[in-house]
MMTF fields as JSON, N, C-alpha, C and O atoms, coordinates in Angstrom:
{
  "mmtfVersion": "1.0.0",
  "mmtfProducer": "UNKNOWN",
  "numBonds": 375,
  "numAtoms": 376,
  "numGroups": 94,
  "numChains": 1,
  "numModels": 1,
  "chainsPerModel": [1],
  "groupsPerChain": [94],
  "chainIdList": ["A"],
  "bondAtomList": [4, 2, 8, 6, 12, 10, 16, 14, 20, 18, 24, 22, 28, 26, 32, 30, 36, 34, 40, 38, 44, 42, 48, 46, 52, 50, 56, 54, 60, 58, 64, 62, 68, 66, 72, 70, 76, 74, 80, 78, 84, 82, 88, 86, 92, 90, 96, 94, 100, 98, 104, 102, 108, 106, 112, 110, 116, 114, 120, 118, 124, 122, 128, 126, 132, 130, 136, 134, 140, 138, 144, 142, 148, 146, 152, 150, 156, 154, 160, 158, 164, 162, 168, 166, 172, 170, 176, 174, 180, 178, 184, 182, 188, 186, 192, 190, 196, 194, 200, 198, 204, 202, 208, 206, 212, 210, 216, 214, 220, 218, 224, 222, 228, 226, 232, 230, 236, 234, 240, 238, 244, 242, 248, 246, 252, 250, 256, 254, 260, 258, 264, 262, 268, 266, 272, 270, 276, 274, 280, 278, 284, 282, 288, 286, 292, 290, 296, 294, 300, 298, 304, 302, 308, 306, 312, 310, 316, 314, 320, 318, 324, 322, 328, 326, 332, 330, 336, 334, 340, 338, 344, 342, 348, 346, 352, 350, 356, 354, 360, 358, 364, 362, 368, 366, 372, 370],
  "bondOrderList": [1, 1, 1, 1, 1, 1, 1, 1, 1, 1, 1, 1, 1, 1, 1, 1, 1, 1, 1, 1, 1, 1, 1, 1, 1, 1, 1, 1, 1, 1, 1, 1, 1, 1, 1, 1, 1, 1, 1, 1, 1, 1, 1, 1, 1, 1, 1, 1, 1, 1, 1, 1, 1, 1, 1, 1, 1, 1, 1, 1, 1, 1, 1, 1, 1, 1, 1, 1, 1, 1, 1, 1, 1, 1, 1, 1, 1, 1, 1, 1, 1, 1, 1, 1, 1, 1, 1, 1, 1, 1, 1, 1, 1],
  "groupList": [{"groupName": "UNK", "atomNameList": ["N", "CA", "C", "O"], "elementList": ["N", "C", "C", "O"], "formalChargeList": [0, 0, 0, 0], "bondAtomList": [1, 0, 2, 1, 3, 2], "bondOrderList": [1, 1, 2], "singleLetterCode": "X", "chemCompType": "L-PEPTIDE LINKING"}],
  "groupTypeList": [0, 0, 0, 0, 0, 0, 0, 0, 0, 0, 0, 0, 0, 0, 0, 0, 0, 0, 0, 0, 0, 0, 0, 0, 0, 0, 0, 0, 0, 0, 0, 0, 0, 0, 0, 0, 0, 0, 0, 0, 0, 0, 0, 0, 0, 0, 0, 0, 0, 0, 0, 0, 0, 0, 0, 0, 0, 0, 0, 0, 0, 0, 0, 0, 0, 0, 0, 0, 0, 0, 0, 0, 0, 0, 0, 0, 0, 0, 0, 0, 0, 0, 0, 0, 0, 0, 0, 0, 0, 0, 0, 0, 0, 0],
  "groupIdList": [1, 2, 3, 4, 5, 6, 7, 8, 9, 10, 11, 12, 13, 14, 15, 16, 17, 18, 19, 20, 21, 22, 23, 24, 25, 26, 27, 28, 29, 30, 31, 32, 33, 34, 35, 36, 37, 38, 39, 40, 41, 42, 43, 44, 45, 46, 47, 48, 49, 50, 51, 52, 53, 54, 55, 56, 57, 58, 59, 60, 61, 62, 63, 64, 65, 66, 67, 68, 69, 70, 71, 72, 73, 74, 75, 76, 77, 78, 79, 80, 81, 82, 83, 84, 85, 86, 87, 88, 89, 90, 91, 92, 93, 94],
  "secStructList": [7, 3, 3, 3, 7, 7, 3, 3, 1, 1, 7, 4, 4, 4, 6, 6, 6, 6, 2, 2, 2, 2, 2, 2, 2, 2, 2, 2, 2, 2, 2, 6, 1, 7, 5, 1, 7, 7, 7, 7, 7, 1, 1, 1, 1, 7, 7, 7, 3, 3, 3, 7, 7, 1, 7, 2, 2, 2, 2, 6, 6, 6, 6, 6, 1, 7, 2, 2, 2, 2, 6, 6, 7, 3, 3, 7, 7, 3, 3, 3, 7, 7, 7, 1, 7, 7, 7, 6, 6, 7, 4, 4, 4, 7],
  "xCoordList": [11.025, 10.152, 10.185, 10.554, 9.765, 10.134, 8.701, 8.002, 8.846, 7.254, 8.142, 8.926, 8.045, 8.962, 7.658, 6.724, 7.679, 6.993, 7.284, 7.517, 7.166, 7.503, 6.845, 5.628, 7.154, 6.438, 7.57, 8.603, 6.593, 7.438, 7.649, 6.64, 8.478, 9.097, 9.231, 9.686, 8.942, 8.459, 7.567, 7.235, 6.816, 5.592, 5.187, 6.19, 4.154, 3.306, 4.225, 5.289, 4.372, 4.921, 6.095, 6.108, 7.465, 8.297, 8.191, 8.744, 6.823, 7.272, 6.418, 6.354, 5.867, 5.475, 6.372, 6.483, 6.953, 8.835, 9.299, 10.01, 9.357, 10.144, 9.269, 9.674, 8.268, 7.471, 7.649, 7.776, 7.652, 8.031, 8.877, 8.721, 10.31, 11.783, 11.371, 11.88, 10.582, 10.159, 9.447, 9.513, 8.619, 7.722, 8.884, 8.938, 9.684, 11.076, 11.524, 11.547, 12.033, 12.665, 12.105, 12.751, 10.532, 9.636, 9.771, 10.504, 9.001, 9.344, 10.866, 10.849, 11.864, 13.092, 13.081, 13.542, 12.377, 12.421, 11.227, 11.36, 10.295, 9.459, 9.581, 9.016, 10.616, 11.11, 12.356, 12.632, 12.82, 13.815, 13.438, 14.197, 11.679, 11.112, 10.881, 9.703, 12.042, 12.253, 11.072, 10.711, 10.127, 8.975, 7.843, 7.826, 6.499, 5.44, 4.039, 3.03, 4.398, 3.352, 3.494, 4.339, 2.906, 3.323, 1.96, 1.018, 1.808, 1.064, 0.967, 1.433, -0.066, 0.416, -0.691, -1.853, -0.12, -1.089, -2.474, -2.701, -3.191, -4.525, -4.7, -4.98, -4.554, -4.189, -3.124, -2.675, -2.7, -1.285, -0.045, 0.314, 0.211, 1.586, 2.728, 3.595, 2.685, 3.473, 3.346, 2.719, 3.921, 3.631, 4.012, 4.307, 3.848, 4.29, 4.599, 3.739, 5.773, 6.152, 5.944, 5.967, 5.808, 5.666, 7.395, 7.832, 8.091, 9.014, 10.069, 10.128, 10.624, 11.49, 12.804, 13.104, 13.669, 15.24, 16.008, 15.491, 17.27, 17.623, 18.267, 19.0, 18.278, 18.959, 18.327, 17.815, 18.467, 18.367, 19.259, 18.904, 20.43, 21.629, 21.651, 22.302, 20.578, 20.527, 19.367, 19.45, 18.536, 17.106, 17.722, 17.16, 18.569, 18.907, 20.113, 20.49, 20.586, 21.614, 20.442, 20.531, 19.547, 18.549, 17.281, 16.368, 17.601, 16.519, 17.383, 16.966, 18.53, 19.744, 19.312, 19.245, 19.037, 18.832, 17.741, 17.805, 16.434, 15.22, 15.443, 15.965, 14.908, 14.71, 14.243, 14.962, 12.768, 12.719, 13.896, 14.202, 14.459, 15.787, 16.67, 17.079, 17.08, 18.5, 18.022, 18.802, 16.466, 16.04, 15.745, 15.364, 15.904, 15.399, 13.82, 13.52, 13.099, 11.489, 10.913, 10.004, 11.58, 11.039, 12.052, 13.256, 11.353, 11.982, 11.129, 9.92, 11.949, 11.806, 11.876, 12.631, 11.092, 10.893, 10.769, 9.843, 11.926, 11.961, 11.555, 11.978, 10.721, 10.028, 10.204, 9.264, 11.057, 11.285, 10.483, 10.609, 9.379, 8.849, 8.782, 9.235, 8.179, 8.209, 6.419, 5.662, 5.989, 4.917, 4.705, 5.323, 3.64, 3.527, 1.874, 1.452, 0.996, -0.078, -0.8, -0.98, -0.902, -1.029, -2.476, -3.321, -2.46, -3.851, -3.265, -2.075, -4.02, -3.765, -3.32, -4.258, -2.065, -1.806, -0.493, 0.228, -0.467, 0.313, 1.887, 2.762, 1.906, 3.574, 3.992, 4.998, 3.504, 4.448, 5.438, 6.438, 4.966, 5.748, 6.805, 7.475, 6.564, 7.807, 9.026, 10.159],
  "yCoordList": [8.164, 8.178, 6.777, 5.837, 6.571, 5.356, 5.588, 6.481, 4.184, 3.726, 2.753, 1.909, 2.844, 2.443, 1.36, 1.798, 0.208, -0.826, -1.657, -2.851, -0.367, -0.715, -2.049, -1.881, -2.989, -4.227, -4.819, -5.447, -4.103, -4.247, -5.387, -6.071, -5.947, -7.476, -7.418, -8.415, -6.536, -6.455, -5.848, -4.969, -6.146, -6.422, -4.833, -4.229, -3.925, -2.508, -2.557, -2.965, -2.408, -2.261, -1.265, -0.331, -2.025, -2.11, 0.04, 1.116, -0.642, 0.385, 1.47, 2.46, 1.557, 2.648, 3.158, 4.368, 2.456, 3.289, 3.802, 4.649, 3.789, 4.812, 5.453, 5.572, 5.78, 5.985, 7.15, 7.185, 8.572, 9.828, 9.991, 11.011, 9.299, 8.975, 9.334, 10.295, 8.684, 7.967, 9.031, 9.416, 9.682, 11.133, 11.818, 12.301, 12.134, 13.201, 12.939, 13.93, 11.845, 11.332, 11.845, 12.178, 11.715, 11.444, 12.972, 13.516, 13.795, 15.523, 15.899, 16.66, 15.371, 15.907, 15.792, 16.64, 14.398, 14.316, 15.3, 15.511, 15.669, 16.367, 17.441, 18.037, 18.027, 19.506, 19.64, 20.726, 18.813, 18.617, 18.447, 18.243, 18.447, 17.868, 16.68, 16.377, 15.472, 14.147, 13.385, 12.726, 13.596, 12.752, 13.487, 14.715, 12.396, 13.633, 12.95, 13.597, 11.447, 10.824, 9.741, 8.908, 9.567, 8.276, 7.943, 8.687, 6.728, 6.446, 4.984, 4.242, 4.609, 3.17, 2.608, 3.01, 1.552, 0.308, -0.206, 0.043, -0.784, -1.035, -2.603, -2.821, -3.268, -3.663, -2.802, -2.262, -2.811, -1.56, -3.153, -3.875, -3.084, -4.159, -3.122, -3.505, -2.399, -1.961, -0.359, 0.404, -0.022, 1.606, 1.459, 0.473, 2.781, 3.062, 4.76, 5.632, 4.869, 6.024, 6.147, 5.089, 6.97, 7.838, 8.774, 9.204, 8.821, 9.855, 9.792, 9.034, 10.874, 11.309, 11.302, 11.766, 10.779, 10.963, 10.809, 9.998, 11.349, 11.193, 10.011, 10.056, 9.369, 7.517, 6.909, 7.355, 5.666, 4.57, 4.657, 4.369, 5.002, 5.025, 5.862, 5.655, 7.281, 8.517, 8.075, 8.318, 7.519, 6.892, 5.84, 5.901, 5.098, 3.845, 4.695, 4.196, 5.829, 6.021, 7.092, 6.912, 7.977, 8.1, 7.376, 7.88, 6.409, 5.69, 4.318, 3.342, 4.841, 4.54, 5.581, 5.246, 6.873, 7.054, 6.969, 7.516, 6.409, 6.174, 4.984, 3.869, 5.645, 5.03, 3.478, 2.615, 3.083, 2.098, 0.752, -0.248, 1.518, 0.869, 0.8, -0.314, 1.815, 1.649, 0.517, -0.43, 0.43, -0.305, -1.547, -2.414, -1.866, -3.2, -3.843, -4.88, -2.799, -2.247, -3.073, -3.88, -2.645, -2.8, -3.612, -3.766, -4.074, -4.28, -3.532, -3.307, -3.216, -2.124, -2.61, -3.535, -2.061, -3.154, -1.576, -0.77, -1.582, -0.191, -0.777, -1.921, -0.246, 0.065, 1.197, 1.99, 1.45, 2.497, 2.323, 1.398, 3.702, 3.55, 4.901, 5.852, 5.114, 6.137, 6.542, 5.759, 7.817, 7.949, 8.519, 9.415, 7.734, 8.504, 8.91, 9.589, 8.58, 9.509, 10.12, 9.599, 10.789, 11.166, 12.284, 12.545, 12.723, 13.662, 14.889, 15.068, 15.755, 16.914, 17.843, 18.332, 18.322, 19.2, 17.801, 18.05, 17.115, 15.87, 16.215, 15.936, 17.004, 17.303, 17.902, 17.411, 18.937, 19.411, 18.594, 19.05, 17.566, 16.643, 15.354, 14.39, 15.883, 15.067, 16.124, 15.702],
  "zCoordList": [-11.098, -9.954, -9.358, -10.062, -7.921, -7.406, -6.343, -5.864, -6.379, -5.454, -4.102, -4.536, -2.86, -1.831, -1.405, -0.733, -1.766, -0.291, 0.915, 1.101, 1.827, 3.146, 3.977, 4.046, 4.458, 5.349, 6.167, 5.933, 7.781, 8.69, 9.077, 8.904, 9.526, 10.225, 11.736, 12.296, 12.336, 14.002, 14.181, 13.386, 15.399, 15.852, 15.88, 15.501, 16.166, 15.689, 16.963, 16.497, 18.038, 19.133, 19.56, 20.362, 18.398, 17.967, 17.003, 17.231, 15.666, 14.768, 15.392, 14.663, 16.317, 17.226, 17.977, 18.172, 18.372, 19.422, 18.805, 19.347, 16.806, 16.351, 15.222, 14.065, 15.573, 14.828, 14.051, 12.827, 15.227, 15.686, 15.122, 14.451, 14.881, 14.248, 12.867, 12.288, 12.398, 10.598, 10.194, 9.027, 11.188, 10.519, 10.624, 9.493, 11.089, 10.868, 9.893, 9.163, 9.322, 8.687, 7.014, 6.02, 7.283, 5.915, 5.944, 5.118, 6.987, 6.762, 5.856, 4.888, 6.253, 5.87, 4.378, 3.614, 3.952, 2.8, 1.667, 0.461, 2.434, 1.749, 1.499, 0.583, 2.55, 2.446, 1.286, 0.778, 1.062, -0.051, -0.948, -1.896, -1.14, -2.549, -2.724, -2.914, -2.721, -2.884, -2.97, -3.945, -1.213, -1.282, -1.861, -1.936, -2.442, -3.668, -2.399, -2.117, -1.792, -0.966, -0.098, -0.424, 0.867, 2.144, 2.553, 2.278, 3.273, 4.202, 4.072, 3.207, 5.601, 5.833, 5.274, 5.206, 4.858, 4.554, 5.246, 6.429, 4.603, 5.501, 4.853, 3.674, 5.518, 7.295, 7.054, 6.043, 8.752, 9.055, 9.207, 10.136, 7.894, 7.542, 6.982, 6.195, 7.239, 6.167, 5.859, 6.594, 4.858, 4.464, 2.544, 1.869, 2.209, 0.974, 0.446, 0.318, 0.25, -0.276, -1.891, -2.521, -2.371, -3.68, -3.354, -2.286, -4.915, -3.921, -5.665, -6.632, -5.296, -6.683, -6.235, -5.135, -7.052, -6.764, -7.853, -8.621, -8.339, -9.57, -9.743, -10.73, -9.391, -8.824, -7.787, -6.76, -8.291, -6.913, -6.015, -4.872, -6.206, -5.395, -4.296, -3.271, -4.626, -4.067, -2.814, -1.61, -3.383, -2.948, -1.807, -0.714, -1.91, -1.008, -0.049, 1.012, -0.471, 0.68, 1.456, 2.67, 1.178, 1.604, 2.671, 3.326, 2.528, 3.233, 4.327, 4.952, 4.129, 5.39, 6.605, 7.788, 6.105, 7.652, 8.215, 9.315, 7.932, 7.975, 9.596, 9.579, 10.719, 11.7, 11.641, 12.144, 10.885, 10.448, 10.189, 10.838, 8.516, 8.561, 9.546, 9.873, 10.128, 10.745, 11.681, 11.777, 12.636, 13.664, 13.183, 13.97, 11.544, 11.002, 11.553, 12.144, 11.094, 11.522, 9.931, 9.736, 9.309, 7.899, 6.852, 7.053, 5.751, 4.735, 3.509, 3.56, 2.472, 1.26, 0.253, -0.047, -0.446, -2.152, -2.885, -2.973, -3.267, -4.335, -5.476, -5.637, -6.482, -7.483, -8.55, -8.518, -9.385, -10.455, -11.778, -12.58, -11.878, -12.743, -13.362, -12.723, -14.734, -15.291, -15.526, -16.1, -14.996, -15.306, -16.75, -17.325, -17.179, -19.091, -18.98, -19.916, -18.005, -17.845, -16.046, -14.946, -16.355, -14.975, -14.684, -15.54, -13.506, -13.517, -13.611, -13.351, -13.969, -13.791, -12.858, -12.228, -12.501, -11.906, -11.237, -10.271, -11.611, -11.47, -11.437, -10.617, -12.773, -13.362, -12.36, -11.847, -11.824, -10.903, -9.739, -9.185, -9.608, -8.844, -10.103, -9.733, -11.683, -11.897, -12.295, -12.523]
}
């Protein structure tokens, strides 16, 4: 499982022009399963995904087509971790 921390490097302006782009982007992935959770940061610096992939490799060619990225909106701090307790009804997303 991987934790994505998104923090954009251009101005809200910027990650509002492709905003629309990035909710497509995040849908595609939820419909595939991949993503389990998203949303932006407070202050709005940034975002953070929750999200499953069987590699980093899979995860980073994945998040190539992410409007964000391709527009260099953001920079990404992937995070791989293993959950060993969780809430209930939790598993279904590992």
């Amino acid at each position: 499982m991987y934790l994505i921390n998104l923090d954009y490097i251009k101005p809200l302006d910027a990650v509002e022009e492709h905003l629309d782009a990035h909710i497509a982007f995040l849908e595609k992935y939820y419909q595939t399963g991949n993503f389990i959770c998203s949303g932006r940061k407070n202050p709005r610096v940034g975002g953070i995904i929750l999200c499953k992939f069987s590699s980093e490799a899979e995860l980073r060619d994945a998040l190539t087509e992410d409007p964000f990225f391709k527009n260099k909106i953001a920079n990404y701090d992937i995070i791989e971790f293993f959950p060993t307790k969780f809430a209930a009804g939790f598993e279904q997303f590992m």
